[in-house]
N, C-alpha and C positions, 0 to 999 in steps of 0.2 A: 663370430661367437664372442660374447664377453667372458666376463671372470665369474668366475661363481666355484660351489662347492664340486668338485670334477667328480663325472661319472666315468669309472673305470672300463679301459676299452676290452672287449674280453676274445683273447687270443686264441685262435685257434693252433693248436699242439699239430707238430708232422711238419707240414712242408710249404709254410706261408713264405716265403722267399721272398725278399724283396728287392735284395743287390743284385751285384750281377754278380756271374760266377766266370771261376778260370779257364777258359776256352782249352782246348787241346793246340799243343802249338807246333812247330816241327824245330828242334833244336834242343832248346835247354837251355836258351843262352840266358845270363844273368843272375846266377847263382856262384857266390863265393863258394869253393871245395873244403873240405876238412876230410880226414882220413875215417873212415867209416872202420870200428873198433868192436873185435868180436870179442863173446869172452867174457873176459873177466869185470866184475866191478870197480869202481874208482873207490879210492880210500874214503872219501865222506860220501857214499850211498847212502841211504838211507837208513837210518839207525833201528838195530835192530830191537823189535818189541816183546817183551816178557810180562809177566805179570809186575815187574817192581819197574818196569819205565814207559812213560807215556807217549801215546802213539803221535809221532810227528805231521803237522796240519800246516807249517810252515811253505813257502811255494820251494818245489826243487831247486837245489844249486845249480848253477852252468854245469859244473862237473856231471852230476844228477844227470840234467837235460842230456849232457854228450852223451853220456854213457846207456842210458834208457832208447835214445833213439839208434843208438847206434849198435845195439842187441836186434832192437827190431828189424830194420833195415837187411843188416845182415844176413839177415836168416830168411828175409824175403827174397834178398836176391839168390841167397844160392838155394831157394827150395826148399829151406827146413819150415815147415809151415806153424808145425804144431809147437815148435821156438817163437816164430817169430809171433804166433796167438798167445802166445802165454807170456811177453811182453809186451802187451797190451792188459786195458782193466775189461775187456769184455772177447775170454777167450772162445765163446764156442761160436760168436756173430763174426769173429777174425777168422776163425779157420775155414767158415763154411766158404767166405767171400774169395779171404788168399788161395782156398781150394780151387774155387773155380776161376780164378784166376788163370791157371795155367789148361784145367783140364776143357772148362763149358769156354772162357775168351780165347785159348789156345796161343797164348802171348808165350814165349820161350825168349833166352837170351835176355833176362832181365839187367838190370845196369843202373843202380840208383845212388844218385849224388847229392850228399846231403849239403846244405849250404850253410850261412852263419844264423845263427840261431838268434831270434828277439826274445831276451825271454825265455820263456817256459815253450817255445814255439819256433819250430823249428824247419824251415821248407827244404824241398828239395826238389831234383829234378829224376826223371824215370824215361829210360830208353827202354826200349823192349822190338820183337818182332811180331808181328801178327802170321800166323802159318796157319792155314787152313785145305785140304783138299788140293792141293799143291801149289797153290798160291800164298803169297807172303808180300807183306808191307813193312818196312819199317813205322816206328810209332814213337813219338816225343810227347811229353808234356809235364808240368811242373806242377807240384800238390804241396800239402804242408801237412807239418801235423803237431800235437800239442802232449808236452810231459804231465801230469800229475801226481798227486800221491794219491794209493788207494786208501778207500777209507779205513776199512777193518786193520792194517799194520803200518802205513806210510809210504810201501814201497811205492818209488818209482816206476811208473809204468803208462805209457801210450796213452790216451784217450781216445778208444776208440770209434769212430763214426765212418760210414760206406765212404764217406770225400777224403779220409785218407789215401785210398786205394786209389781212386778219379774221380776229382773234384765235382764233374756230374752227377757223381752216384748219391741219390740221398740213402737213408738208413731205409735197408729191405731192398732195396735193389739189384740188380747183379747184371755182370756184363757178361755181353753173349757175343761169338763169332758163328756165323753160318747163314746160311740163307734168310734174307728176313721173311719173316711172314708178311707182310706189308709190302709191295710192291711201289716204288720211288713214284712221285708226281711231279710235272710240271703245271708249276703254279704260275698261272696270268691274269696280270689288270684287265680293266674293263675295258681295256681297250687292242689286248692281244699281246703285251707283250711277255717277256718273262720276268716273275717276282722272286729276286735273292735274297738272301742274308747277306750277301758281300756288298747288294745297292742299298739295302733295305734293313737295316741292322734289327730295329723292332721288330721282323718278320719270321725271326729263326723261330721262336714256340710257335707263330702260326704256323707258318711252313709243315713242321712237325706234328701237328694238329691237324692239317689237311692231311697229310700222307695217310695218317693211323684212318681218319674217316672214309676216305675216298680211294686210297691206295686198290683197292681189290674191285672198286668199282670204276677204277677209271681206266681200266684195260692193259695196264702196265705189268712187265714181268719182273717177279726179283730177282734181284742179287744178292750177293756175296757180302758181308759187313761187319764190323764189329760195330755192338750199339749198346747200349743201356736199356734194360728190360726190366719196367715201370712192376716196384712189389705193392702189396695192397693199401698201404698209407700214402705211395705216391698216387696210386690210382685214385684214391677218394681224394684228393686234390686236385683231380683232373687235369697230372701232369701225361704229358704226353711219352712215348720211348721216343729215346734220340740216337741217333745214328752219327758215331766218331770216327770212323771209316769205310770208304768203301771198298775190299779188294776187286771187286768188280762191278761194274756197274748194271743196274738192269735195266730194265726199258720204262721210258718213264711214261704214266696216262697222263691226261691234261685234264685240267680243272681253272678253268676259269670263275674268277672274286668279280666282285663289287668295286673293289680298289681305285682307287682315282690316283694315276700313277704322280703327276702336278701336288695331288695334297698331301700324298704319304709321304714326297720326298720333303715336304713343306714340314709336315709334323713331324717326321725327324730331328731336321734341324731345330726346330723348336723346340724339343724335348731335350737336344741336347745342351743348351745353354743352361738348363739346371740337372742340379744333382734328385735323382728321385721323383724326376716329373710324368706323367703319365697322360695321354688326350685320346680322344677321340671323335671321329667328322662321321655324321647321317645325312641321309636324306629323308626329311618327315613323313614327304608324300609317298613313300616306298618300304624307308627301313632299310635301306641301304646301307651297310658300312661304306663311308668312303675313304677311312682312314685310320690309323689308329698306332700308335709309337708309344715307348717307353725308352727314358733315360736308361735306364736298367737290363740289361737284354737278357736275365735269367727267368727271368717271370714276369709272365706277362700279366701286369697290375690292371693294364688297361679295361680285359676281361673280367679277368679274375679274382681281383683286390676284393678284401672284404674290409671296410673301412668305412667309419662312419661321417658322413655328407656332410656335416654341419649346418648350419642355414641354408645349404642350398636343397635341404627336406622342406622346407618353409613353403615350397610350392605345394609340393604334396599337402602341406596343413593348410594352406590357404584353401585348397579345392575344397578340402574336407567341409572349412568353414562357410567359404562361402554358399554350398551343396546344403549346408544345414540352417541357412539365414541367419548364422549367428554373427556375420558383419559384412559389410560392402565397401569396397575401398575408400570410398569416400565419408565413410560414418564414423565420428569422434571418437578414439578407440586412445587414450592414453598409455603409455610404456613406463610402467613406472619404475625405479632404479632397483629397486630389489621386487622380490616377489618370494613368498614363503609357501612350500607345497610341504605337504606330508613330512614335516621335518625340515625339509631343506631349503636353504633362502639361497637363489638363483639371482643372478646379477649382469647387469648388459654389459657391453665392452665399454670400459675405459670410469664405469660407471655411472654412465649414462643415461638420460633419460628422458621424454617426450611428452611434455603435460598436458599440451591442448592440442593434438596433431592427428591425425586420420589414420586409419590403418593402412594405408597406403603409404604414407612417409614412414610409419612404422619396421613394412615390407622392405622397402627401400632406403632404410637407415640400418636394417637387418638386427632391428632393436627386440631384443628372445622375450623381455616379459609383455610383452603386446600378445604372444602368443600363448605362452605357457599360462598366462593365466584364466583360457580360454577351458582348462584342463578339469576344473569341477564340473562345467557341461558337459562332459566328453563321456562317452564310456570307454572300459578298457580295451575294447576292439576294434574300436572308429576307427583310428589312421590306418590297423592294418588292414582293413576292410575296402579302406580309400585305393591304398596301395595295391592291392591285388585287383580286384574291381577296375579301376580304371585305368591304372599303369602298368597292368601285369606284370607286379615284381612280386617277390618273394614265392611264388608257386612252384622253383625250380623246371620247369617247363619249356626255356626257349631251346628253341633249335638253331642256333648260330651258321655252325658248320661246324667250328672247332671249340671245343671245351670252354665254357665263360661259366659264371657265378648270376646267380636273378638278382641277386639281392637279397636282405633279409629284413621284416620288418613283424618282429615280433608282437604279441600282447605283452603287454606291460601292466602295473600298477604303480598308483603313488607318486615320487617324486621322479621314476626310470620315467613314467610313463609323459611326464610334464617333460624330461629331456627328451622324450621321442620326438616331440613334437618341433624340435629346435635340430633333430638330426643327431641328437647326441644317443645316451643310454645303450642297447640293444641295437639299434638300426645300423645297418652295413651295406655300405653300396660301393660302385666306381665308376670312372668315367663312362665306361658302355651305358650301365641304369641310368643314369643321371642325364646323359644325352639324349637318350629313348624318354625323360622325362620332358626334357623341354622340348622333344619334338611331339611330343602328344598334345603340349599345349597349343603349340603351332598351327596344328592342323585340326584339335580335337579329339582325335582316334589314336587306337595305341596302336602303332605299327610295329610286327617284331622286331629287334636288328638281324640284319642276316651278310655275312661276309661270302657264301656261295647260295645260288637263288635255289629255292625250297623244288622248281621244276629241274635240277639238275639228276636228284634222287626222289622226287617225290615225297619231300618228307614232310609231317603238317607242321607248321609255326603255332605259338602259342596267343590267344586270340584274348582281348579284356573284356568281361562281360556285360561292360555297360561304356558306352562312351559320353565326353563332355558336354551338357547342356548349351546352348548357344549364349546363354547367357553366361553358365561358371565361365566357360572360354571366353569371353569377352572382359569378364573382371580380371580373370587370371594376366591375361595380356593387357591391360590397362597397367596393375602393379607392375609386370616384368617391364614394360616398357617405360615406365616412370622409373623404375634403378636403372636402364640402361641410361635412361638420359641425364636422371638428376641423382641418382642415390650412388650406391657403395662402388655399381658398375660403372659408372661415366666413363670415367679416365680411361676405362680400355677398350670403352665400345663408342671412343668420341669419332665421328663424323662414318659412321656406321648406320644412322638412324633412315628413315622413322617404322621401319617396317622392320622392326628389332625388339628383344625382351632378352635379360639377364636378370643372373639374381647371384651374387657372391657367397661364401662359406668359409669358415673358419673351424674344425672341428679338434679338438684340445685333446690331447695324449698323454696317459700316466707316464710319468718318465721323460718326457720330450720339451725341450725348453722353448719352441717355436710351435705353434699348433702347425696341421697340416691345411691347406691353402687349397679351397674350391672354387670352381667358375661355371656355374651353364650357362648355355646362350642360344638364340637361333638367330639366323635373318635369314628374309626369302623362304627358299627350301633348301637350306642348311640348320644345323644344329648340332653343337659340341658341347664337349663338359671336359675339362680337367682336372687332375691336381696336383700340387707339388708339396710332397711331405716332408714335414719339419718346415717349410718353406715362410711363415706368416701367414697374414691374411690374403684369402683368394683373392680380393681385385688386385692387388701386388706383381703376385705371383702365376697364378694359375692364369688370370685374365686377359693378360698379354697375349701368349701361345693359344687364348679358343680366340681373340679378336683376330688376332693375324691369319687365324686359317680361314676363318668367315668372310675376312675382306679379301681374301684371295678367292675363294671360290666363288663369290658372290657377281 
C-alpha cells in the first residue's frame, strides 16, 4: 500500500483480542509482596468534592493506588463482596461476578497477594481452592488490575473489568464449577495422532472450538471442571468457553482435523519469530486446512481477524476487472502517482509511479492507482458482488468446524469505495479468506476451508455461485505468477517457481506507525496467506513464513 489520505480502520467494540492473554499458572511465582491494608484511607486520598472545589482528573498517587487496591483486595479475600464492589467504579457488574465467585465457581480459601505496582496498575497473585461435590483442587494464577479516579468526584477506585477476577474472563462472562455441558475431545491430525496445546500452542482456541462443536457428538462423557462460560458479547465474537481446570476428568470422543502434523509444527515456529504474526496452509484441490498458528495464542486471528488485506484484495479486483474486459495483463494501463476520487487524492507507495507499463507490472509493482482509477466504471456493488459470487466471502456462511469470520466486503461509495478496491476502506479479511482466495485462483473453484470433513457431522459447506472462467483464471495466474517472479513477491518466493503465484499487501492502520504486512501465495496444491501486524510491508514480513511453509510442503 502506498501513502495517501488514510481510510480509517473501523473497530469492532467487545472482544477483538489480539495479544495473548495470561495463562492460569500453578504458583504465583514472581510477584514482589506489599502488605495488603484494610481500612482506613491514606492521608492524600483523594480530595474531597463540594461545590466550591474542583473535581480531581489528575492520575492517582502511589499512595492512592496502595490504598484503593488494597480496600479492594481485602474485602475479596475475606468475602466481604458488597466492600470489595463498591471499591470498584462498576459496583453492580463486581458484585454479580465476586458473587459468584464463591457461590456458581465454588473457589473458597481465597489468598491474594498484591505485588509492586507500575503506575496506576497494580498485579497480583490469587491462590484459592476449587471444592465441588467432594472434590477439590488447589488453583494459582496471577491478574492485575488498574486504579482511577471516578469521574463524577475523583475518588479513587478499581477499574473494573471481568480479567480482573481471571485474566480469561472478558466483560459478561463468569466462571462456573460443575459438570460441563460439553463433554472433553481428543483432537487428531490427519494422520492419527494426538493435537495439544502443550505441542501445538496455536491450538488451544481450536481445541476449544472443537470440543464446544463436537463434544456431545463425539461420544465422550463429561467432567467435573471449572471453566469460563462465554456471556452474549463473547458469543458474538465467536469466542469459545474454556476450561481452567479439571477436577475430574471425563472421557474424551475423538475428532479427527485436516491437520498436517509436519506444517503445523512448521507454522508455529514461524509465527513465532514475529511479534503478532498469524498463517495459514490449504489444500486448493479440497479446502483442507493444513495448518494454521498464531504468534498470539489468545485469539485466534488466523480465523477470526477482521483486518483489512491491503493489496493482496487486488486479486479479488483483478477478477472483477478482468470478468468485465475492462483490462488484460498485458494492455497499457499507466499508474499514475496520485489519483483524485471523490474528494480524496490517493498515492502509491514511496510515490511512485508507472507511465508506460501494463497492468501486469502494475499488479506486480502492487502500484494502488492502476486500480483505483478503474473506480468511475465500477458500480457500487461490483467488488462485493465479485467477492461473494466467486470467493464465497462475506456471506457468513462457512462451516469450518470451529468459529472463523468470512470476511467482510461491503458496498461502498466514493472515495471508501476506490479504497475497496486496494483492500483498504470497509473490507476485512484474514489469513483463512485470503488463502481460500488464492486457492480459488489455483484451481478455479472456491473450495470451503474446512479443519474437520463436513462427512464427520454431515454438515453442508458453503458453495460460490459462479466459478472462474478459464480464461479470468489464466490472467489471474499470469499476474500472480509475474510478482512471484519478478514484482514485490520474488524475494520470498525465489527458487519456488514456475508453477507459483503470489501477490504481497500492506494495509495502513489509524494509529499504527508500521502498516500491517500481507502475503498470499500457492504452489502445486498448496496455498497460504499471512500476516504480521504492525509488521511493514508484506513481502518483508508476512512472505517469508507463507514461502517456507509452501517449500516445505511442496
Amino acid at each position: 500500500m502506498g501513502k495517501r489520505r488514510r481510510v480509517a480502520e473501523r473497530r469492532k467494540t467487545g472482544t477483538a483480542v489480539l495479544g495473548g492473554m495470561i495463562a492460569v499458572v500453578v504458583g504465583g511465582a514472581g510477584f514482589g509482596v506489599y502488605a495488603l491494608y484494610g481500612g482506613g484511607a491514606a492521608a492524600d486520598e483523594g480530595t474531597a468534592t463540594t461545590d466550591h472545589r474542583a473535581v480531581r482528573t489528575d492520575p492517582p498517587t502511589a499512595a492512592e493506588v496502595r490504598t484503593a487496591s488494597a480496600r479492594f483486595l481485602t474485602a475479596w479475600q475475606q468475602g466481604r463482596v458488597t466492600e470489595a464492589a463498591a471499591a470498584t467504579d462498576d459496583s453492580a457488574a463486581a458484585t454479580a461476578l465476586l458473587t459468584g465467585y464463591s457461590k456458581d465457581a465454588h473457589l473458597k480459601d481465597v489468598k491474594l497477594t498484591a505485588g509492586r505496582a507500575t503506575g496506576t496498575k497494580v498485579p497480583f497473585s490469587v491462590k484459592a481452592t476449587v471444592s465441588h461435590q467432594g472434590l477439590s483442587k488447589p488453583l494459582a494464577y496471577g491478574s492485575s488490575l488498574t486504579v482511577v479516579r471516578r469521574a463524577s468526584d475523583g475518588k479513587p477506585l478499581v477499574d473494573w473489568h471481568a480479567s480482573v477476577v481471571q485474566p480469561d474472563l472478558k466483560d459478561g462472562d463468569t466462571l462456573v464449577t460443575g459438570e460441563s455441558g460439553t463433554p472433553p475431545v481428543k483432537a487428531l491430525d490427519r494422520d492419527g495422532a494426538e493435537l495439544t496445546a502443550a505441542r501445538y500452542p496455536s491450538l488451544g482456541t481450536v481445541l476449544d472450538g472443537l470440543r464446544e462443536k463436537y463434544g456431545k457428538k463425539a461420544g465422550g462423557k463429561a467432567g467435573v471442571e471449572l471453566r469460563v462460560v462465554r456471556g452474549k458479547a463473547s458469543k458474538a465474537a465467536k469466542l469459545s468457553d474454556k476450561t481452567l481446570m479439571e477436577l475430574s476428568k471425563g472421557t474424551p470422543g475423538t475428532v479427527r482435523t485436516t491437520l498436517s502434523p509436519a506444517l503445523q509444527a512448521a507454522a508455529e515456529q514461524q509465527v513465532g519469530k514475529r511479534a503478532r504474526a498469524s498463517v495459514v496452509v490449504l489444500r486448493p484441490s479440497t479446502g483442507e486446512i493444513l495448518a494454521v498458528a498464531n504468534s498470539g495464542h489468545g485469539f485466534n486471528t488466523a480465523f477470526q481477524g477482521s483486518l483489512a488485506p491491503g493489496s493482496t484484495m487486488k486479486i479479488v479486483t483483478s477478477t472483477m476487472l478482468f470478468e468485465k474486459d475492462l483490462v488484460t495483463p498485458d494492455a497499457q494501463h499507466p499508474c499514475p502517482k496520485t489519483y483524485k476520487l471523490a474528494g480524496w487524492t490517493f498515492h502509491n507507495d514511496a510515490d511512485s509511479e508507472i507511465k508506460k507499463g501494463t497492468f501486469k507490472q502494475s499488479f506486480g509493482a502492487s502500484c494502488n492507482n492502476a486500480f483505483i482509477d478503474f473506480a468511475p466504471k465500477l458500480s457500487n456493488s461490483d467488488l462485493t458482488k465479485e467477492a461473494q459470487q466467486v470467493y464465497g466471502l462475506g456471506l457468513n456462511n462457512w462451516s469450518v468446524g470451529v468459529p472463523s469470520f468470512d470476511g467482510s466486503v461491503p458496498v461502498q461509495s466514493g472515495a471508501q469505495m476506490g479504497a475497496s478496491l486496494i483492500g483498504q476502506g470497509g473490507v476485512r479479511m484474514n489469513p483463512l479468506n485470503m488463502a481460500s482466495v488464492a486457492a480459488t485462483v489455483r484451481t478455479g473453484v472456491f473450495h470451503q476451508p474446512y479443519l474437520v470433513s463436513p462427512t464427520v457431522d454431515n454438515r453442508t459447506v458453503a458453495k460460490a455461485s459462479r466459478t472462474l472462467s478459464s480464461k479470468t483464471q489464466a490472467e489471474l495466474k499470469d499476474v500472480m505468477q509475474f510478482t512471484a517472479a519478478y514484482g514485490t513477491a520474488a524475494k520470498a518466493m525465489a527458487g519456488l517457481g514456475p508453477d507459483y503465484g503470489a501477490k504481497t499487501g500492506s494495509a495502513e492502520v489509524d494509529g499504527q506507525e508500521k502498516p500491517n504486512g500481507w502475503f498470499t501465495a500457492y504452489k502445486g496444491d498448496l496455498a497460504a496467506a499471512g500476516v504480521v501486524q504492525a509488521g511493514g510491508h508484506g513481502g518483508d514480513t508476512a512472505g517469508p513464513i507463507v514461502a517456507t511453509l509452501l517449500k516445505l510442503g511442496s
